[in-house]
Structure formats: structure tokens, C-alpha cells
C-alpha positions in Angstrom: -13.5 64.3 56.8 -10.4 62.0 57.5 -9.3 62.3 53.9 -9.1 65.9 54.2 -7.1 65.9 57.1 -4.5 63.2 55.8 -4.7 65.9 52.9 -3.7 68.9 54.7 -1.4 66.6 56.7 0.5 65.7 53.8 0.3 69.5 51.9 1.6 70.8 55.5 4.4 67.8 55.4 5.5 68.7 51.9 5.7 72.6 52.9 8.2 72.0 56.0 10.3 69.9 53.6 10.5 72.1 51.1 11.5 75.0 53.2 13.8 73.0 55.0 15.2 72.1 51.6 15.5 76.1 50.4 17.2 76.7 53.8 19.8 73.4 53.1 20.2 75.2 49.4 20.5 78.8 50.9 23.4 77.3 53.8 25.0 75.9 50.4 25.0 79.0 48.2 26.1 81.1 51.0 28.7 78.5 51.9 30.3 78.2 48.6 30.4 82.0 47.9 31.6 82.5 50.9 34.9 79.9 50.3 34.9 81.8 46.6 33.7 79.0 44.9 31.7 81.1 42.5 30.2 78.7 39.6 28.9 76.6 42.2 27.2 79.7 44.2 25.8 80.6 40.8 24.5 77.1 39.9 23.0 76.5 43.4 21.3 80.2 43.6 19.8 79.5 39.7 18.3 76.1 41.5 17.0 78.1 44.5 15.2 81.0 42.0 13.5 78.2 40.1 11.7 76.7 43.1 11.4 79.5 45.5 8.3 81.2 45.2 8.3 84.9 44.1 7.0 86.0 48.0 10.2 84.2 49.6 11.7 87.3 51.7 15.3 85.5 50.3 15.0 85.6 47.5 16.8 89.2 47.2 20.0 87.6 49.3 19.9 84.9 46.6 19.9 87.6 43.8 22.6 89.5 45.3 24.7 86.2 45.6 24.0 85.0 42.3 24.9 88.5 40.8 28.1 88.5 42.5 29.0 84.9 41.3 28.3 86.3 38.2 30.8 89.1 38.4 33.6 87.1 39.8 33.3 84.4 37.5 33.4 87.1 34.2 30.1 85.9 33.1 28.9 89.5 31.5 26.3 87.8 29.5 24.6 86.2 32.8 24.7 88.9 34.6 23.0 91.4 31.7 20.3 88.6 32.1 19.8 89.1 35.8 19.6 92.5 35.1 16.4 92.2 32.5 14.9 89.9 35.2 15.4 92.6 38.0 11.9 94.7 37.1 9.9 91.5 37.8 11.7 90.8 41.2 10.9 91.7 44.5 13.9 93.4 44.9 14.9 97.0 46.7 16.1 99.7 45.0 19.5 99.7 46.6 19.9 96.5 45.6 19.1 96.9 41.8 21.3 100.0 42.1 24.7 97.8 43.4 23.7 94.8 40.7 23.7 97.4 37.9 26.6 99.0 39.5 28.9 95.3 39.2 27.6 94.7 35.6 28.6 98.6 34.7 32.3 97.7 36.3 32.2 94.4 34.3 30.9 95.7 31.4 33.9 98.5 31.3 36.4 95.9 32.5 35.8 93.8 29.1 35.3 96.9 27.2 31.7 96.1 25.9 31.1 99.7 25.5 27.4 99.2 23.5 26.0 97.2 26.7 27.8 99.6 29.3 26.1 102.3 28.2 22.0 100.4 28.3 23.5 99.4 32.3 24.1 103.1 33.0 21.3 104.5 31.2 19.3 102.3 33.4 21.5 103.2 36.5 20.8 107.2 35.6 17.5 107.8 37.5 18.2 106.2 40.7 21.8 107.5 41.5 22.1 110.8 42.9 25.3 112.6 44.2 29.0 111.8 42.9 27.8 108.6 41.6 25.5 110.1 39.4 28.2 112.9 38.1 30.5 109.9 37.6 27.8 108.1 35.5 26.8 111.0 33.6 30.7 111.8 33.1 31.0 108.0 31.8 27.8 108.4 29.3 29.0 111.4 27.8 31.9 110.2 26.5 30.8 107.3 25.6 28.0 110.0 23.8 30.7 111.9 22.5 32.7 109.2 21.1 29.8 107.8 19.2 28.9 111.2 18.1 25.3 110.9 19.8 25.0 114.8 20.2 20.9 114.2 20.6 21.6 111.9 24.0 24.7 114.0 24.8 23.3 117.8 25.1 20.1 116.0 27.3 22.6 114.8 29.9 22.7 116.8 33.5 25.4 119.6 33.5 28.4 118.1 34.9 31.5 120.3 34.7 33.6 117.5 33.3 31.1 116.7 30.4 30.1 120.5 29.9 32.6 121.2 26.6 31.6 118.0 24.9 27.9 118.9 25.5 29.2 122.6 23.9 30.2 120.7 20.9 27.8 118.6 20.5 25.4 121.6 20.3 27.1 123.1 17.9 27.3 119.9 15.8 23.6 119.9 16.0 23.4 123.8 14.8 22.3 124.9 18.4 24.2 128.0 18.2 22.0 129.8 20.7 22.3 126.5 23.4 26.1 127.1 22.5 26.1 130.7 23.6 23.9 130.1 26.7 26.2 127.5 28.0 29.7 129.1 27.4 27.8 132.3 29.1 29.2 130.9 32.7 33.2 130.4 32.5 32.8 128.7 36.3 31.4 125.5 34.9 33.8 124.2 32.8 37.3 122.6 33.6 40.1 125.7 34.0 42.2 124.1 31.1 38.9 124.6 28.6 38.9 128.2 29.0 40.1 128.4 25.3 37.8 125.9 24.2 34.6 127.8 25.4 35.8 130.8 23.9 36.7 129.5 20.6 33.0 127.7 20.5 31.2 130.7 21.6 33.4 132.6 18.6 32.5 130.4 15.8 28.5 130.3 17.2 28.5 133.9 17.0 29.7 133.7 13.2 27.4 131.2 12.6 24.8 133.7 13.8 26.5 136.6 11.4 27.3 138.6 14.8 31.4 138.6 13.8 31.7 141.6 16.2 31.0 139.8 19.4 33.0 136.6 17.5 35.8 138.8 18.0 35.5 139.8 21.5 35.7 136.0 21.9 38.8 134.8 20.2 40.7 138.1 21.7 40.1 137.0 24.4 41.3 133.4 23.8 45.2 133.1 25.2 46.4 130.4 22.4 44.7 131.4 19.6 44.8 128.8 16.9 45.9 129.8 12.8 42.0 129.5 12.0 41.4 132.1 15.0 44.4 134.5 14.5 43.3 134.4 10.3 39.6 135.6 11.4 41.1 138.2 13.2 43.0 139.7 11.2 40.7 139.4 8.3 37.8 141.3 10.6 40.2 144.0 11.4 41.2 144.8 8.2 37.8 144.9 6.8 37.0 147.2 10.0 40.5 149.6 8.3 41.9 148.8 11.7 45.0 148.1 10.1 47.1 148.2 13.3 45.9 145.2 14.8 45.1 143.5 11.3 48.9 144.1 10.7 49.7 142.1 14.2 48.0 139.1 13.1 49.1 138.9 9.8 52.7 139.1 11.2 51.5 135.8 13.8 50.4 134.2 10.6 53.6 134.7 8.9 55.0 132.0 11.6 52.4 129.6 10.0 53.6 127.1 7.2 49.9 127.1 5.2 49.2 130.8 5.5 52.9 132.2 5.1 52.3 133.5 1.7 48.6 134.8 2.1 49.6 136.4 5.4 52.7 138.2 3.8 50.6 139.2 0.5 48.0 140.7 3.1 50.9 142.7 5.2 51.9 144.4 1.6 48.5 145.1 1.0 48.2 146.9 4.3 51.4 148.9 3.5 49.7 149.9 0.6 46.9 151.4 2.1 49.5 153.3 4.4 51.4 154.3 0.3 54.3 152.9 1.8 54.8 151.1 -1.8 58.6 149.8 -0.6 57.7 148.0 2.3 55.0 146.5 0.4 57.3 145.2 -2.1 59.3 143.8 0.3 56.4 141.8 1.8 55.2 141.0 -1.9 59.6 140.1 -2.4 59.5 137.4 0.3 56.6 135.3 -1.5 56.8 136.3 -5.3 59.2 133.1 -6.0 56.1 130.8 -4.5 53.7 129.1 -7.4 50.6 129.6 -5.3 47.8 132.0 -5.7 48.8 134.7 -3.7 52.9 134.1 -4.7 51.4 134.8 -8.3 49.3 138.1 -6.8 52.4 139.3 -5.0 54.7 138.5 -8.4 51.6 140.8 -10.2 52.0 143.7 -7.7 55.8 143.9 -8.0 56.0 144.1 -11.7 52.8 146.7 -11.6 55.3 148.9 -9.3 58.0 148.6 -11.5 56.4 149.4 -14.4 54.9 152.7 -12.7 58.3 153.2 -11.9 57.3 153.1 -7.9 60.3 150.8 -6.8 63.9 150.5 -8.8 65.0 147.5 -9.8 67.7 145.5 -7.6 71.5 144.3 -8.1 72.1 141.0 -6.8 75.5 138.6 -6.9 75.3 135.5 -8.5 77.5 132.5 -10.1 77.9 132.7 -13.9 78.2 128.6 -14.8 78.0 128.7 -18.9 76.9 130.1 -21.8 75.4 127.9 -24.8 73.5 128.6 -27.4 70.7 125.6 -27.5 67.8 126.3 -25.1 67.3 122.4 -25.2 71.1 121.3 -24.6 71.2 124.3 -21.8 67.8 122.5 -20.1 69.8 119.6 -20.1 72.3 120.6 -18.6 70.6 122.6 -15.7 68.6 119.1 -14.5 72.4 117.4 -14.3 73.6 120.7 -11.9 70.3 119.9 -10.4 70.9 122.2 -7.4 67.6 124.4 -6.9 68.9 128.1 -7.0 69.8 127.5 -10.5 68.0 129.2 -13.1 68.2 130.5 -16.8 68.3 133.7 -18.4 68.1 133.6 -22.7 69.4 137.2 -24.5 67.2 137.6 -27.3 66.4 134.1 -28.0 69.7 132.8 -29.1 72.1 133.0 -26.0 70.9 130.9 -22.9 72.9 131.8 -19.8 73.0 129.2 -16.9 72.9 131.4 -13.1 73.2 129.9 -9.6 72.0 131.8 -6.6 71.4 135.2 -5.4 73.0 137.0 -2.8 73.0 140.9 -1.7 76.6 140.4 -0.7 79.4 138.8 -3.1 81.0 136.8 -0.4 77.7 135.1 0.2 78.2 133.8 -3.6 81.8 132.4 -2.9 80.9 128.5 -1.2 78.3 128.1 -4.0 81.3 129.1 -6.5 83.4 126.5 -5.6 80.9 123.9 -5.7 80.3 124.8 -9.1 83.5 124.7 -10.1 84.1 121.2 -8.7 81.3 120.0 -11.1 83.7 120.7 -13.6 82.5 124.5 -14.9 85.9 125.5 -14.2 85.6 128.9 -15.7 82.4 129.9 -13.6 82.5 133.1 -11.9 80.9 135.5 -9.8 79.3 138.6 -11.5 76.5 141.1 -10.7 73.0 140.9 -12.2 69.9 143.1 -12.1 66.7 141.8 -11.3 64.5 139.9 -12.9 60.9 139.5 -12.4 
């Protein structure tokens, strides 16, 4: 019986000294983070979570510490270890939500983008209000940037991730999820009005309904080449050639459909039988080597041949007159100016031509340029045209 009680005495003994030893490590951690002296808070609180048993109601101060020594001392990889340990910790949820809240702000502050997103993923179900918006704005880009359109399109609709999630819908071939969520203008950004528009276009083509495709991009204010070439090609194909004409003419102002927009415009004046304002559409590209240069160069010589449009007088600047097609090659790279160009009379007369102008006058600067080259007897003379 007296052995027992020295027994209990003792267990009793050790107890009171080791909580009065957790209390002397507690006053220690919570002094030194106190005075900012961080890596000591964190060594001292690792000590205290070793030996404090799991049902010590301080142990969630201790945490809390510990996780903030972590932040302020930049230790990223610590703290993503505290986080792991958080499920199996007698912790509130408030205070799980501020520790993953510090490691997201670390995390983003050191650019770790890969872990940021497993914090806020975790961080997703027990936020609610702004914070959650902000979190769910932060995830999809970091979605978007990844191209993860399978986690992206799951997210909450959040006005400020709403287009991406459009996108990424229509990157999976959700053209249906696409129309549903451009249906509602009100919850996107006001600067992505054209953006919803143009998605909810292209979804309809994807879906072969081009009508409604059009009433989208008409509606868009900037319409991009890609949009204004749709256009036009849907209205002429609808013979509305009125409003096919007007975007033809806004893809004239485009370097990489000049030539197909200005074929197209003589094609339209065809249509109409107004055969001279289609050659001078078909004029303005028939010098180009491209596909539809060549098609307009075709059309011109088919008019002329039907006798549909005369053939033009132009001024240019006679240079010389040899009678080697070789030697006259030759000497057209050493002029090397780019308005150049040879005309041969029957195969044994090559004649070297520089520029054309409707107006002599225009001819005169290029003249005397010539003529300092040293083809002092160049001159101006009339030719007709030559297709």
C-alpha cells in the first residue's frame, strides 16, 4: 500500500513539473516572438509540440506561433509541413483557415506557383465571401495560365474569372457551356464585352448556326480581321452584297487580306455588271504574286479580251534600248530601282522602262535620277498597257 502511494506521489510530482516546464517553454516562445526573434519562437514551439500531449488546450496558440515564425523567417518549406500536420491537430477551423492564409501569401511572395495553388485549393471550402472570390480569382489564373481548362470551368462563377472559364470551355469543345455562359452580359467585366461576343460567335460556328454567329460579331464594337473576314464572307454568300461590300472595304485597311479583300470587292461589282469598277479593284492588286493578285491579273485580261474594258496610256521613262535580253537583265539589276521593268519587240529588241504615272509631270523626278545614272539620253514617252 505504501509503495503505491510513493508511486502516485512521484507520477503526481513528475506531472506538476512537467506542466510547470510547458508553461516556462510557452512564457519563452511567446516572449521571443513577441521581441521578433522568430527562429528561436520556432525552435522553442517545435520543442513544446514534441512533448505536449495532443489534449493540451495550447497547443493551438503554439501552432499559431510556430506558423508565424515560420512566415517571418521565409521558411515556405516548414510551414507547407505544418500545414500537412494541421488535419491531425486539434485545431479550429479559423485557425487552419489564417495558417493556410500566411503560407498562400508566402507561397505567392516567392512565386512558388505549383504549391500556391495545393494551399488555396485546400483554403477553397472553408472561405466564404470576398475571400473566397479572391481565391477563386487567384486559382483561375493560375488555371488559366497552366491551361487546366478541366479545374478552371469547375471553379464558382466569379465575374473576374468568368471569360477565362468562357475560354477554357471552348478549349474543351463545350460550345453549348460557352453559349450558356456568354447568355448574361452582367457577369463579366464591362471591358470584355467584345470578348464574350466574339466567343459566343465562334461557338455558334462551331455548332454550324453561322446565322446567330453573325448577330454576335455585329454586334461586337472592335471587330477583329478574322471577325470583319467572316462577315463579309457570310453576307456575300447570303447576295447581301451591300454589307458584304462594307467589310470587304474594312479589310482593305488590313496588310494580310489587302489583296483578297480587293479581289472580293471586284467580284461584287461584277455581280452588280459594273465590269469598270471591277477592274479597278482587280488594277490595285494585279501587280501582287499571290493567289488572288494572279486571280485579279486573270480577270483583267479576260475583260480585255471580251473587249469589256480599253486598254490604258500611262507615262513612263524610256532608259535604253539593246538588243541582248541577257546584257539588258544585267543592266536592269545595276538600275536596281523596283519600278523598272522590260518590254522585248518581237524577241530581238529589249526596251528598259521606269515607272508609271497617269500624269507626265509625275515622271519628271524619276527622269532625272535616271539620267544621273548616266542614261543621259532617257526620256519620257507614253506607253499603253501592258498586262
Amino acid at each position: 500500500m505504501l509503495k503505491k502511494i510513493i508511486i502516485g506521489l512521484l507520477i503526481i510530482s513528475y506531472t506538476v513539473s512537467a506542466k510547470q516546464d510547458l508553461n516556462r517553454l510557452l512564457l519563452l516562445i511567446q516572449g521571443a516572438y513577441k521581441d521578433k526573434v522568430y527562429s528561436f519562437a520556432a525552435k522553442k514551439a517545435e520543442e513544446y509540440l514534441k512533448v505536449a500531449p495532443k489534449d493540451d488546450p495550447r497547443r493551438e496558440k503554439v501552432i499559431k506561433i510556430l506558423a508565424g515564425s515560420y512566415f517571418f523567417t521565409k521558411n515556405d518549406k516548414k510551414l507547407i509541413s505544418l500545414v500537412d500536420k494541421l488535419d491531425y491537430e486539434n485545431v479550429s477551423l479559423k485557425t487552419k483557415r489564417e495558417i493556410l492564409l500566411l503560407t498562400a501569401k508566402l507561397l505567392k511572395e516567392k512565386g512558388k506557383e505549383n504549391e500556391l495553388i495545393i494551399i488555396l485549393e485546400k483554403l477553397l471550402p472553408i472561405t466564404a465571401g470576398k475571400e473566397k472570390e479572391k481565391i477563386v480569382e487567384t486559382l483561375g489564373k493560375l488555371y488559366y495560365k497552366r491551361k487546366n481548362w478541366e479545374k478552371l470551368v469547375d471553379l464558382p462563377d466569379v465575374k473576374s474569372i468568368n471569360m477565362l472559364k468562357v475560354i477554357a470551355s471552348y478549349k474543351l469543345g463545350n460550345f453549348y457551356d460557352v453559349i450558356r455562359l456568354t447568355t448574361r452580359p452582367e457577369n463579366f467585366l464591362p471591358d470584355q464585352k467584345d470578348d464574350v461576343l466574339y466567343y459566343r460567335g465562334l461557338a455558334y460556328i462551331k455548332l454550324g448556326k453561322k446565322n446567330l454567329a453573325a448577330k454576335a460579331f455585329e454586334q461586337i464594337t472592335f471587330k477583329t480581321p478574322k471577325v470583319i473576314e467572316f462577315l463579309a464572307n457570310y453576307y456575300f454568300k447570303k447576295k447581301d452584297y451591300l454589307r458584304a461590300e462594307r467589310y470587304y472595304k474594312l479589310l482593305t485597311l488590313e496588310k494580310d487580306y489587302k489583296d483578297y479583300a480587293f479581289y472580293m470587292l471586284g467580284v461584287i461589282q461584277e455581280q452588280y455588271k459594273n465590269y469598270k469598277k471591277a477592274y479597278q479593284y482587280y488594277k490595285k492588286i494585279s501587280h501582287l504574286n499571290t493567289k488572288y493578285g494572279k486571280l485579279a491579273k486573270d480577270r483583267i485580261i479576260a475583260f480585255k479580251k471580251a473587249g469589256i474594258i480599253p486598254k490604258e496610256k500611262f507615262y513612263t521613262v524610256r532608259v535604253i534600248t539593246l538588243f541582248s535580253e541577257e546584257k539588258t537583265k544585267r543592266i536592269l539589276r545595276q538600275i536596281d530601282i523596283p519600278e523598272c521593268f522590260i518590254r522585248d519587240v518581237d524577241k530581238t529588241k529589249f526596251i528598259i522602262f521606269c515607272g508609271q504615272y497617269r500624269k507626265k509631270e509625275e515622271a519628271r523626278q524619276l527622269l532625272e535620277k535616271i539620267k544621273g545614272m548616266g542614261f543621259t539620253d532617257a526620256y519620257i514617252t507614253q506607253l499603253e498597257e501592258k498586262i
